[in-house]
C-alpha positions, 0 to 999 in steps of 0.5 A: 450902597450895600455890597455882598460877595466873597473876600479875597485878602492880599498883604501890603504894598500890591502895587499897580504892577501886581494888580495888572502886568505892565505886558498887559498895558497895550489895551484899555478893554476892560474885559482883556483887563481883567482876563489878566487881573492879579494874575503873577500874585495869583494866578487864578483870581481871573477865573475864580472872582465872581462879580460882587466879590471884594478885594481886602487888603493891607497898607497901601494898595495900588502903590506905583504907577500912576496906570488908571489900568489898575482900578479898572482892571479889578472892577472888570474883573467883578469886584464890588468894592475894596478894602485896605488900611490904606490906599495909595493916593493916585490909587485911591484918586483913580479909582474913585473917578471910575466909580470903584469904591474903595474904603480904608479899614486898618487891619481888615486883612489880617481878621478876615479869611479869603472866602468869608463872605462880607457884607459892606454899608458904605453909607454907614461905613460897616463892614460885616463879616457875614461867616464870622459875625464880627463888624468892622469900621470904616470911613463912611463916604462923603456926599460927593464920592457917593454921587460919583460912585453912582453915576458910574465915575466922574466923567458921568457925574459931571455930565449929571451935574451939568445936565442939572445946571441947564435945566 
């Protein structure tokens, strides 16, 4: 999977009440979700991300609440992909089982600028700053991930499994 767009950084510890204001927690629409995404830590993010572009942050993004609201409000929101030194395990756990992808890359936010444009290979595990040229490293995802990242979640993975299984 290759995924192109605009970074935007964040710092560490964004946690799941930053990514979407518990006020908002009363609806699971994906489109009301991401009207509201990241808005106390940036207000205008909802109205500026356009789809494809990429979250990237610092240590461990998507901390507290265990909200399966969090990752679906960013990927409604458009973004293709996030990148962190690291995850929160709920997090990272629930993102995958929407079909978010997510890769850890330590220190990424402090070398990439909001607006560089990158471009990720998540089957190589390279991130590639397309504005300044410099290449980064991440964690290729495993066979398994792949399959549930492109059947769109676990929920859709399981159900190709099982289709497989049947015939």
């Amino acid at each position: 999977m290759i995924f192109k767009g605009k970074a935007w950084i964040y710092e560490d510890n964004i946690d799941t009440d930053v990514i979407i204001p518990a006020r908002y927690l009363n609806t699971t629409d994906p489109k009301e979700l991401a009207s509201h995404c990241m808005e106390d830590l940036d207000p205008d993010f909802s109205t500026k991300v356009e789809v494809g572009d990429i979250i990237v942050a610092g240590n461990n993004f998507g901390c507290g609440s265990s909200r399966e609201h969090a990752p679906l409000a960013i990927k409604s929101a458009g973004i293709s992909c996030v990148v962190a030194s690291s995850f929160a395990r709920i997090f990272y756990r629930n993102s995958i089982n929407i079909g978010l992808p997510i890769l850890e890359c330590k220190d990424c936010n402090k070398k990439i600028k909001t607006g560089d444009i990158l471009e990720i290979d998540t089957d190589k595990g390279i991130i590639s700053n397309i504005t300044s040229g410099e290449i980064f490293e991440a964690r290729p995802f495993p066979e398994f991930i792949k399959g549930i990242i492109n059947a769109g979640g676990l929920m859709n993975y399981a159900k190709e499994v099982d289709e497989k299984c049947r015939q």
